[in-house]
C-alpha positions as CSV (number, residue, x, y, z in Angstrom):
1,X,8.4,125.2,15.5
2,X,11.4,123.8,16.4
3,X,12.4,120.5,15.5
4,X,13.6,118.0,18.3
5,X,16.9,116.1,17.8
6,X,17.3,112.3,19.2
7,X,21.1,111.2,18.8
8,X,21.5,107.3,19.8
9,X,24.3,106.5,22.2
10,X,26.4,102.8,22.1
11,X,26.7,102.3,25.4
12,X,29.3,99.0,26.0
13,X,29.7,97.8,29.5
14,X,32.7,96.0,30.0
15,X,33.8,94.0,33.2
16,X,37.5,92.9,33.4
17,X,38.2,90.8,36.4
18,X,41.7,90.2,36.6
19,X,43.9,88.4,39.4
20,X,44.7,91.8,41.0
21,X,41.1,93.4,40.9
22,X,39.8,90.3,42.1
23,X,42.2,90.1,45.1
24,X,41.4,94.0,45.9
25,X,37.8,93.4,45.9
26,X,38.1,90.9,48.0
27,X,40.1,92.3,50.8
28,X,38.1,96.0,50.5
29,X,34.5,94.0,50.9
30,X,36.0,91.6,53.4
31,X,37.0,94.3,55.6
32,X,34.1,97.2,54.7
33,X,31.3,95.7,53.3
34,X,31.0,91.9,51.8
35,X,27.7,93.1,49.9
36,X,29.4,95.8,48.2
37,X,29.0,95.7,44.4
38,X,32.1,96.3,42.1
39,X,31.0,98.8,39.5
40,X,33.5,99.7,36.3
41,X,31.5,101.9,33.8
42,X,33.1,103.4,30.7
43,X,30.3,105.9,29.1
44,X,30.9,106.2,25.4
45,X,29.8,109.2,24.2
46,X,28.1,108.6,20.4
47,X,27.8,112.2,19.1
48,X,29.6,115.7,20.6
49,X,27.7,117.1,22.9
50,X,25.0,114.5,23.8
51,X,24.4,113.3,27.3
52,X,24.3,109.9,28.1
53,X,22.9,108.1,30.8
54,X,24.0,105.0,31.8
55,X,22.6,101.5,33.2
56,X,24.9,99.8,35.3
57,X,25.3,96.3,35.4
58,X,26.0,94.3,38.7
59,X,27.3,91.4,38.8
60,X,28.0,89.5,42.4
61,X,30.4,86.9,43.5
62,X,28.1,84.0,43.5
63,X,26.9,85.0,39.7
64,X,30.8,84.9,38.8
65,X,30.8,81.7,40.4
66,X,28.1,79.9,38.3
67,X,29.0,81.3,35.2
68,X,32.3,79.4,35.6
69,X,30.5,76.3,36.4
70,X,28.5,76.2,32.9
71,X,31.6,76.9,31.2
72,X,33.2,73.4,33.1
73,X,30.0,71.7,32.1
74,X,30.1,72.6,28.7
75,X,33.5,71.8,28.3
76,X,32.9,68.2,30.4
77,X,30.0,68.0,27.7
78,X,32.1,68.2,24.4
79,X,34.7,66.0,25.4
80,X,31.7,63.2,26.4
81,X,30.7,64.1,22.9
82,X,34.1,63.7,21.3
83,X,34.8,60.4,23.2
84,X,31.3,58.6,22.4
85,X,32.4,59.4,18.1
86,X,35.6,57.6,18.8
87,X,34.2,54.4,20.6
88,X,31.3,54.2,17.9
89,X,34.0,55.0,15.0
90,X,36.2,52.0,16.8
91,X,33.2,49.6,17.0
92,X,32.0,50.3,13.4
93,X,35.9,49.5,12.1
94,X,35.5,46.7,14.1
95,X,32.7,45.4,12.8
96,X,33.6,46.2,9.1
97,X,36.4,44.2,9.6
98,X,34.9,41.6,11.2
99,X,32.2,41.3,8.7
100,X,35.1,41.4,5.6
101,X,37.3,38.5,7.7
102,X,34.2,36.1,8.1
103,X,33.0,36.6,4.6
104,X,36.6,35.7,3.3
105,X,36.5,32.8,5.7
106,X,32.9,31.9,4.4
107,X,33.9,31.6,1.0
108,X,36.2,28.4,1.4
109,X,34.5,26.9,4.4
110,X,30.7,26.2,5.3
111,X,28.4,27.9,7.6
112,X,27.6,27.3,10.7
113,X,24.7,24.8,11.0
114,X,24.5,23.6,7.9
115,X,24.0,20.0,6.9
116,X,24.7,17.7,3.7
117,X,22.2,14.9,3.4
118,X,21.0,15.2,7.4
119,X,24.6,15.3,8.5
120,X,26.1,18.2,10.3
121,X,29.0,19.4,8.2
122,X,29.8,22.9,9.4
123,X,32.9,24.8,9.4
124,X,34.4,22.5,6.7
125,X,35.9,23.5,3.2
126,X,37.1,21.6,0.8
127,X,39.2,19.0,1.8
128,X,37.7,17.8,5.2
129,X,34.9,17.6,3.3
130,X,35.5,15.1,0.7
131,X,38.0,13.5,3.5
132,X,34.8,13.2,5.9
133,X,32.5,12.3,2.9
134,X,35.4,9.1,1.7
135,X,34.9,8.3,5.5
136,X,31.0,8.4,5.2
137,X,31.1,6.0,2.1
138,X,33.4,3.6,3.7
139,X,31.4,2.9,6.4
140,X,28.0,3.9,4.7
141,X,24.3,2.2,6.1
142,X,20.9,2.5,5.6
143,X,18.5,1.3,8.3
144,X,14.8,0.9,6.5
145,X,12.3,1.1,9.0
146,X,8.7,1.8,9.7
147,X,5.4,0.2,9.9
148,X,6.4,-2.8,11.9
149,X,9.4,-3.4,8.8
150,X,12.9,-3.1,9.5
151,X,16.1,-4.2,7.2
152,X,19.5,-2.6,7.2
153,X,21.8,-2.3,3.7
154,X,25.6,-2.0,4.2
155,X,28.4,-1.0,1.7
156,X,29.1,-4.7,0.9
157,X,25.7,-4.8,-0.3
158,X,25.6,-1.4,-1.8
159,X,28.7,-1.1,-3.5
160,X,28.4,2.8,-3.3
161,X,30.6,4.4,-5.7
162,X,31.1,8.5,-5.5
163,X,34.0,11.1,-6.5
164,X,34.3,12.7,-3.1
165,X,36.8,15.5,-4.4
166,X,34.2,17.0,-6.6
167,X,31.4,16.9,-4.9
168,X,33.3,19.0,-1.9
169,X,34.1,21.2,-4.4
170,X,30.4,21.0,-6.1
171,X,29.1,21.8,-2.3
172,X,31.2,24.5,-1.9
173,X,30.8,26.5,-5.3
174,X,27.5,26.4,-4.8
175,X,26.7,26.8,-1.0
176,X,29.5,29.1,0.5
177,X,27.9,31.9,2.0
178,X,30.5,34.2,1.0
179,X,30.1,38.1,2.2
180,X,26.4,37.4,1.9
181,X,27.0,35.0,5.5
182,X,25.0,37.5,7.8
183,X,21.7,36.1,6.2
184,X,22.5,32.5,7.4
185,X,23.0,33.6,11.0
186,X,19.7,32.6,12.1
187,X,18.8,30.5,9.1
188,X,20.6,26.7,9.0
189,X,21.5,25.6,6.1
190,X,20.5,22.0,4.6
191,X,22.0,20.8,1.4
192,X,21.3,17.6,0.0
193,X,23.9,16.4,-2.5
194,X,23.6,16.9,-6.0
195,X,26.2,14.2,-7.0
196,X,24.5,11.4,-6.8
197,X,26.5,8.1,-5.9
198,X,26.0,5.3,-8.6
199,X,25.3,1.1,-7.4
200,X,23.2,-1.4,-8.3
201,X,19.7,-0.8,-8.2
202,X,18.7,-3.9,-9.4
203,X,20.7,-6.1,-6.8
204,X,19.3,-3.6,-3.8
205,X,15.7,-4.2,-5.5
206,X,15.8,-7.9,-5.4
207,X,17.3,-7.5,-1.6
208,X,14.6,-5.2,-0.7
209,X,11.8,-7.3,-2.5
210,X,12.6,-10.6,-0.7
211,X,12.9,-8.8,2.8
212,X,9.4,-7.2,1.8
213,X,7.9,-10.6,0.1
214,X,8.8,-12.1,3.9
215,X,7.2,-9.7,5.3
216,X,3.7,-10.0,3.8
217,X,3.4,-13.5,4.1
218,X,2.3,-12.5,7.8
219,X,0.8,-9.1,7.2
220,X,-2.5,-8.4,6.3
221,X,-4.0,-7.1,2.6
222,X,-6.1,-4.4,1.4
223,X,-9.5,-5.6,0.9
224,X,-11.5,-3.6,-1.7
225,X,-14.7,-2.0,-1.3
226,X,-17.6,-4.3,-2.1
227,X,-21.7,-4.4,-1.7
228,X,-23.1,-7.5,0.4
229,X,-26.5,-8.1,2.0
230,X,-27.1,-6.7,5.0
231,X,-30.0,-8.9,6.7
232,X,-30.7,-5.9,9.5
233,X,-31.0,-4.0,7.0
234,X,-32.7,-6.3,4.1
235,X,-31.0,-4.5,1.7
236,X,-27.2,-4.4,-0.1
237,X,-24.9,-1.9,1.5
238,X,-21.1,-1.0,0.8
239,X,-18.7,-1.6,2.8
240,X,-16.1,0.5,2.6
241,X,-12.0,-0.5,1.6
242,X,-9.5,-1.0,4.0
243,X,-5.6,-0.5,3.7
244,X,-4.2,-3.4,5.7
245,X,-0.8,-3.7,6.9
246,X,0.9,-5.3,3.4
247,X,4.0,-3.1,1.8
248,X,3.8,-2.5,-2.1
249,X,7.3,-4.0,-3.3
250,X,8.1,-1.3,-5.8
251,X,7.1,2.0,-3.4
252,X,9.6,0.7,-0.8
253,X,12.3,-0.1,-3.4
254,X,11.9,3.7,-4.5
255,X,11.3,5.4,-1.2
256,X,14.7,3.4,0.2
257,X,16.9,4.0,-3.8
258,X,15.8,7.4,-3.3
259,X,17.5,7.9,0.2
260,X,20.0,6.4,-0.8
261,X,20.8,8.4,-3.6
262,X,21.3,11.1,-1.0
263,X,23.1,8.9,1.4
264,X,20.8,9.1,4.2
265,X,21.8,7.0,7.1
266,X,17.5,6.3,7.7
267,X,14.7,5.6,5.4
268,X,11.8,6.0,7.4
269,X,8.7,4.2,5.8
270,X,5.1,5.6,5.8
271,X,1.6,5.4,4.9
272,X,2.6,6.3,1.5
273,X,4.3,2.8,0.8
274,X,1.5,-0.1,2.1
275,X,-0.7,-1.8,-0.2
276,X,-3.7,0.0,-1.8
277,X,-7.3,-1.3,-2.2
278,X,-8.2,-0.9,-5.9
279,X,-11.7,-0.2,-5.1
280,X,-13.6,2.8,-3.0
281,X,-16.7,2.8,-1.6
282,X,-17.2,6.4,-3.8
283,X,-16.7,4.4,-7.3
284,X,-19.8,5.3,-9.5
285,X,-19.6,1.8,-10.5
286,X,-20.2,0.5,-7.0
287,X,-22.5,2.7,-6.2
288,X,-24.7,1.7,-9.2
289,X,-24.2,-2.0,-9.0
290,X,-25.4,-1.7,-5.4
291,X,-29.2,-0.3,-6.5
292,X,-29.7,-2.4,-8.6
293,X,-29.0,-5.1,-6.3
294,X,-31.4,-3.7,-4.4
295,X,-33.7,-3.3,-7.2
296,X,-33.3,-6.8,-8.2
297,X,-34.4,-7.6,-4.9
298,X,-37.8,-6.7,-5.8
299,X,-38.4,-9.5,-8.9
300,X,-40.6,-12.3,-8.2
301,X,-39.5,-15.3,-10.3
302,X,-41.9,-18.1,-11.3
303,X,-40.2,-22.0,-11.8
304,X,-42.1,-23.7,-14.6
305,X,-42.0,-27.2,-15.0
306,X,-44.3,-29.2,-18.2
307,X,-46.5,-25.3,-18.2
308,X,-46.7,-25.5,-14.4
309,X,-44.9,-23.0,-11.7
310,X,-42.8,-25.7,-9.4
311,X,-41.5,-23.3,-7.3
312,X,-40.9,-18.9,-6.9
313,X,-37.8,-17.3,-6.8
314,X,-38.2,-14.2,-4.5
315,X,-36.7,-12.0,-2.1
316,X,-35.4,-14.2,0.1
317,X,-33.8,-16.7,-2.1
318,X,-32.5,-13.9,-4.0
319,X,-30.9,-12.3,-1.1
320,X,-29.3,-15.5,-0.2
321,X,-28.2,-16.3,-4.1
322,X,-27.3,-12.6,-5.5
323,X,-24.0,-11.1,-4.9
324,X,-21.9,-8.5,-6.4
325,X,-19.0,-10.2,-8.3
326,X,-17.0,-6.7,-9.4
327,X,-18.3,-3.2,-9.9
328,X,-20.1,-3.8,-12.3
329,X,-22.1,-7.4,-12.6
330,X,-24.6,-9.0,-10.3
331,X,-24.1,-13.0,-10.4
332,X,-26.2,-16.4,-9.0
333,X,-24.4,-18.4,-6.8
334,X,-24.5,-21.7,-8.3
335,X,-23.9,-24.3,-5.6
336,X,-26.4,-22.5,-3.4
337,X,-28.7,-22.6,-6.1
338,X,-28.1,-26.5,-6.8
339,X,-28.4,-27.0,-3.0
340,X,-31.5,-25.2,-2.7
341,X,-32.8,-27.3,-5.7
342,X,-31.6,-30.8,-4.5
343,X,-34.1,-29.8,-1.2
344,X,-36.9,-28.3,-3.8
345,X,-37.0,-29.1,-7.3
346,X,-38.0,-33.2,-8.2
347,X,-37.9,-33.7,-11.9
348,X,-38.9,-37.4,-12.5
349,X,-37.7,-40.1,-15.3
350,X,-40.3,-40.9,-17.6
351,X,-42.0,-44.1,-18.5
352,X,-39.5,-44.5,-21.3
353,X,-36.1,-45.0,-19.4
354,X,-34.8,-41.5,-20.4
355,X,-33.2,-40.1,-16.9
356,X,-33.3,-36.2,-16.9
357,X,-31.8,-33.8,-14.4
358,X,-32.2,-29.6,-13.8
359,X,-29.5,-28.1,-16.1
360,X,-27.9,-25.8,-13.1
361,X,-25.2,-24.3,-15.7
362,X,-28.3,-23.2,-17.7
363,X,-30.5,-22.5,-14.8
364,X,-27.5,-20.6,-13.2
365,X,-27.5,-18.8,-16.4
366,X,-31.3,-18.1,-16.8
367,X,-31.1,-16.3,-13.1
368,X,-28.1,-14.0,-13.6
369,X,-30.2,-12.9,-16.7
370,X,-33.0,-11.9,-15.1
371,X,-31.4,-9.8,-12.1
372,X,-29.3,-7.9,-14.6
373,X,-32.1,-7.3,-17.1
374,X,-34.7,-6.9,-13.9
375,X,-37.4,-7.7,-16.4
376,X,-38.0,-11.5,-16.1
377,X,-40.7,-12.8,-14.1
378,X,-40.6,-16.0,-15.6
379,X,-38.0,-19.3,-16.3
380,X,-38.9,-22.5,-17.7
381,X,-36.7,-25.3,-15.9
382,X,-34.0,-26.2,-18.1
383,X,-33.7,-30.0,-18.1
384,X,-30.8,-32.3,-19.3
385,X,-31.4,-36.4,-20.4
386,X,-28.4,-37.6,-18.1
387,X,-29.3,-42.0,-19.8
388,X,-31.8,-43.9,-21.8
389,X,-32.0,-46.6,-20.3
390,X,-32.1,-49.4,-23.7
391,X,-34.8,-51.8,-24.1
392,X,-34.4,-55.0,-23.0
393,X,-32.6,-54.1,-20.1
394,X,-32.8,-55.8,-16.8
395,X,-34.4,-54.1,-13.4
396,X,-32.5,-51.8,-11.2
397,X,-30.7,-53.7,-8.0
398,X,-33.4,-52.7,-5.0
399,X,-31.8,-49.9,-3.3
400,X,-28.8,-49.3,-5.9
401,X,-30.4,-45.4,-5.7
402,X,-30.1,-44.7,-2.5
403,X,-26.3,-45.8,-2.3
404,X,-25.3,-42.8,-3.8
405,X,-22.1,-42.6,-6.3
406,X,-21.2,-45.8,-6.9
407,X,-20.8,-49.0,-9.8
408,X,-23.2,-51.7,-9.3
409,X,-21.8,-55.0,-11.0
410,X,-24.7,-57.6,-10.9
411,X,-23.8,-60.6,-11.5
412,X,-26.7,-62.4,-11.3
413,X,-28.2,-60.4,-14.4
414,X,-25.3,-59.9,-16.2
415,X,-25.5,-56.4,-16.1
416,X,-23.5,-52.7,-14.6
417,X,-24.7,-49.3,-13.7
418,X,-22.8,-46.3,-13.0
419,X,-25.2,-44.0,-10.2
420,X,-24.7,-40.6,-9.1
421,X,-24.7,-38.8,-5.6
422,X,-28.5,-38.0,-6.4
423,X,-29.0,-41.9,-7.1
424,X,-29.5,-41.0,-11.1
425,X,-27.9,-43.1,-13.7
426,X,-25.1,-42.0,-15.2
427,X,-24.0,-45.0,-17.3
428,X,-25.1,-48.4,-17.8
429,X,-23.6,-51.9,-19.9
430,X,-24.1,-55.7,-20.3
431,X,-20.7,-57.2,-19.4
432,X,-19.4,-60.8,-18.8
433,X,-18.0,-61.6,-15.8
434,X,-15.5,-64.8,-14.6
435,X,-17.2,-68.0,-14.5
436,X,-18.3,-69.9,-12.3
437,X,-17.0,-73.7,-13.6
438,X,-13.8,-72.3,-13.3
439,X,-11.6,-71.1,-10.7
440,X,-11.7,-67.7,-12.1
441,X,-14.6,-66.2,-10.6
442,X,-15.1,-62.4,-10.4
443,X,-15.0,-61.5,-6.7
444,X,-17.7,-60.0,-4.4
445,X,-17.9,-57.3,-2.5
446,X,-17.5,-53.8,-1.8
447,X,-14.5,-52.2,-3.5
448,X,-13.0,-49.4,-5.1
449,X,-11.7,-47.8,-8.9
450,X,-8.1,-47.9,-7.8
451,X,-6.9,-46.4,-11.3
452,X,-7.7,-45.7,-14.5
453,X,-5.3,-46.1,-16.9
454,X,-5.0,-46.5,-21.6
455,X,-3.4,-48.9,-23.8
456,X,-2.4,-52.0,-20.8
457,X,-1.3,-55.6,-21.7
458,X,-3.0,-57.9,-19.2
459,X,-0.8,-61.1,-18.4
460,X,-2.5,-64.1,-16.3
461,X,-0.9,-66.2,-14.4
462,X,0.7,-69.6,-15.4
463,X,-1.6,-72.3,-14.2
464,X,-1.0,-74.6,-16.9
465,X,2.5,-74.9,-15.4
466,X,3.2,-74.9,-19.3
467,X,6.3,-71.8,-18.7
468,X,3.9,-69.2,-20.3
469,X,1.5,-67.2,-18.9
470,X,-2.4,-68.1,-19.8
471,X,-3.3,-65.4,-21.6
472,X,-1.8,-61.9,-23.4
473,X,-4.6,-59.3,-23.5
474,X,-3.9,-55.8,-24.5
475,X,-6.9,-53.5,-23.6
476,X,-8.0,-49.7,-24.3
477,X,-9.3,-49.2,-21.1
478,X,-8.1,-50.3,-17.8
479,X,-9.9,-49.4,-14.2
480,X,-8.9,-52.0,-11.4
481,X,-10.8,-52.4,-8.5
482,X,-9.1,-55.9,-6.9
483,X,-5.5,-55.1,-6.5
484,X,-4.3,-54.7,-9.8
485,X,-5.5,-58.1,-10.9
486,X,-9.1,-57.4,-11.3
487,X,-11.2,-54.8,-13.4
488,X,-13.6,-53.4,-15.6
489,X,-12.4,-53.0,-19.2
490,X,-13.3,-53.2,-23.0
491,X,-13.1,-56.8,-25.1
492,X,-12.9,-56.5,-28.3
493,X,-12.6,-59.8,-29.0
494,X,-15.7,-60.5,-27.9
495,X,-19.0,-59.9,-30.3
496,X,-21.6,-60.2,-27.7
497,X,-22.3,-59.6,-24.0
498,X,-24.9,-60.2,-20.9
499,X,-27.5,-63.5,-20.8
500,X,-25.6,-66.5,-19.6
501,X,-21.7,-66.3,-21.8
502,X,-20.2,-66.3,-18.7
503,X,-21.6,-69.7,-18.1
504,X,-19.3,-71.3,-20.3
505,X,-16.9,-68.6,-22.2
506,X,-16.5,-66.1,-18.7
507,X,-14.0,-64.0,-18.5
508,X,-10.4,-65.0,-16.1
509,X,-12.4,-62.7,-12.9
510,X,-12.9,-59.6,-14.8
511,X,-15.9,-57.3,-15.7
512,X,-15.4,-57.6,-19.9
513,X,-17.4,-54.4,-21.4
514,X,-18.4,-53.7,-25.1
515,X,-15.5,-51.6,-26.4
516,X,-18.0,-48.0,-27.1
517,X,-19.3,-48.5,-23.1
518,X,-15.9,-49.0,-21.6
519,X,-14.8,-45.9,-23.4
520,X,-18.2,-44.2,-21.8
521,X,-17.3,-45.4,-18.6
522,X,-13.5,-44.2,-18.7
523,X,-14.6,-40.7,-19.1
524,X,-17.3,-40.7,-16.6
525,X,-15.8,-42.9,-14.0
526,X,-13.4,-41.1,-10.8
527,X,-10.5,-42.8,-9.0
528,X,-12.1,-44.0,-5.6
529,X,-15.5,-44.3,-7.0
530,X,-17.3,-47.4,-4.9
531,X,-17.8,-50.6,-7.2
532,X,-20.5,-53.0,-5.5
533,X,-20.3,-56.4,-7.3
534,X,-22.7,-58.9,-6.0
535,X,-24.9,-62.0,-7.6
């Protein structure tokens, strides 16, 4: 069998248009036919005797045509290309340098929005700096305000000392943004000063405490928590603290030092600086005095007088009596106690002169025990003996008891009593008065202790016409109640008082008194007290 042979032909297909074949072709088709195709074919032949057919390729006017047009466009396209590196290449040197020249800039001078104590310093290096800072000083004020207060401190007062130089310089080392300045763009800046000025803080504490001190004396202070009775609700509640409107002295002096320390032109006051209770309504002390308040409330206290109950001390005298004195005490009001008594309790003098009276200290006393211990249900009156009245003594004046606090000087018996506001009898003496064959008569009437005074020389008058006064006496104890010419006071020259003396060896018009009962008197006796002396 014989074997086939295949031999590959290269066929290349060139098409060369010059100037002259392009004229030629375009008068030929002009005038013959305009569709007419231009055909050049070169056959290669690959091997020796091998035919080779041939494609043709046509190619019209109009193809030509386009293919000239993409070739434009992707020339137009390069040089868009090359132009776009340029300006991006310019604008990134640009910005290169731009970026180098501001951080060289930025390493002398301060960014943009930045402030130094609250004050806008931007821009600045060194030297306007500490030339705006010497300004700032010069002219330096603090205006203290908030919560209805209000002072201003100047430089006179302040005396505000500070090396502007270095503290420019201190700013600047360590705040220049430097080539790092593209991070502050958006972000101020606000620097308080390091360097702190130096004055006298204990001259702007004294100004500081008199302007608050003035203050106060109109405003209103905390008031601590406390427990009190609350009759709607028959029971002891807390109330709860409240603030008021008084400064604390030594918070404002370091809330205004501190600003000015940093040289801020305002010191605004708040909250922070008034007055603060001492005392919360969540203190566990509180909180437990108040129950047992509340518990106490509970007791049932019998008043025994000679083994018999007088009177009961229960819930509603307690509520009326008992209140919380600090966190942690209950205590008896006294004075309501003793008034309560006065209306209530009637303790009698015995057949034997001795005058007794409740003991309120002790009673007081007896009370407070039992709410804190909450286990008494029981007190036996305590009783003092106020007098014993001696034997021998004369009767009481009719009505002497009923004129409350006063001296009763009867003269007809020879005799004084001092009384109390309750009509008891506090004190009581035989005395010799004037008498009556002479001119010097003790006076009657309705007077007063005008003083009390130790250690007097009593002169008299000179009657005798003799150059001398009548009589020298130096006396202990001296209470006037006529002037300063008549009183009671102690004799010692005397050895005996009372019956009729004064008949015949009276006194020159005042009440003589045993030495020991003048003394008595002296210490029991007030300036003012009433002084009845009548026959």
């Amino acid at each position: 069998m014989k074997r086939s042979t295949f031999v590959p032909i290269n066929l290349t297909i060139e098409v060369t248009l010059s100037k002259h074949a392009a004229h030629f072709a375009s008068s030929n088709d002009t005038q013959n036919n305009p569709s007419k195709t231009i055909t050049n074919l070169k056959t290669t032949q690959a091997s020796n005797d091998t035919a080779v057919c041939t494609d043709l390729k046509t190619i019209t006017s109009s193809e030509m045509n386009g293919s000239a047009q993409q070739d434009m466009h992707k020339k137009d396209t390069q040089t868009h290309k090359h132009l776009g590196r340029r300006i991006a290449l310019a604008v990134f040197v640009l910005l290169i340098l731009g970026y180098v020249g501001a951080g060289i800039y930025f390493t002398n001078h301060l960014m943009y929005r930045t402030t130094l104590n609250g004050q806008d310093v931007s821009y600045m290096d060194i030297n306007t700096l500490a030339t705006y800072l010497d300004k700032q000083l010069s002219t330096y004020t603090i205006h203290v305000s908030g919560l209805n207060f209000d002072m201003t401190l100047d430089q006179s007062q302040l005396n505000l000392n500070v090396d502007t130089q270095s503290c420019a310089e201190d700013v600047l080392k360590h705040n220049a943004a430097g080539f790092t300045w593209v991070q502050y763009v958006f972000q101020p800046q606000h620097i308080n000063m390091q360097q702190q000025p130096s004055f006298d803080e204990d001259s702007v504490q004294s100004l500081i405490t008199e302007q608050v001190n003035a203050f106060n004396t109109n405003a209103t202070n905390p008031v601590n928590a406390y427990s009190q009775y609350d009759s709607s609700t028959q029971s002891f509640t807390i109330k709860d603290a409240q603030v008021g409107s008084a400064l604390e002295t030594k918070a404002v002096s370091d809330c205004v030092i501190h600003d000015i320390y940093e040289l801020r032109s305002e010191s605004l006051l708040d909250d922070s600086v008034l007055k603060q209770p001492t005392l919360t309504a969540q203190d566990p002390d509180l909180i437990a005095i108040n129950n047992k308040a509340n518990k106490a409330l509970e007791l049932s206290i019998a008043l025994m007088y000679n083994q018999q109950q007088i009177a009961t001390v229960d819930k509603t005298l307690l509520a009326q009596w008992m209140h919380v004195a600090d966190p942690k005490t209950l205590s008896i009001d006294q004075s309501a106690v003793e008034t309560w008594g006065k209306d209530n309790l009637h303790i009698k003098s015995n057949d034997a002169g001795v005058i007794t009276k409740i003991n309120y200290d002790k009673l007081n006393e007896l009370l407070t025990q039992a709410v804190c211990n909450l286990d008494v249900h029981e007190i036996t009156l305590p009783v003092k003996v106020l007098h014993t009245t001696p034997k021998g003594a004369p009767a009481e004046t009719p009505g002497a008891r009923e004129l409350g606090r006063h001296i009763d000087v009867n003269l007809a018996t020879q005799y004084a009593r001092l009384y109390d506001e309750s009509g008891d009898i506090l004190w009581e003496s035989w005395l010799v008065s004037g008498g009556n064959s002479t001119d010097h008569a003790t006076p009657t009437g309705t007077f007063e202790i005008r003083a009390k005074a130790r250690n007097q020389t009593l002169i008299g008058a000179d009657t005798d016409k003799d150059g001398e006064p009548d009589y020298k006496s130096h006396v202990d104890y001296w209470m006037p109640f006529v002037g300063n010419m008549v009183g009671l006071h102690d004799a010692p020259w005397r050895s005996s008082f009372g019956g009729s003396i004064y008949k015949t060896n009276g006194s020159h018009g005042c009440v003589n008194l045993p030495p020991s009962k003048a003394a008595e008197l002296f210490s029991l006796v007030h300036v003012g007290d009433s002084v009845v002396v009548h026959w």
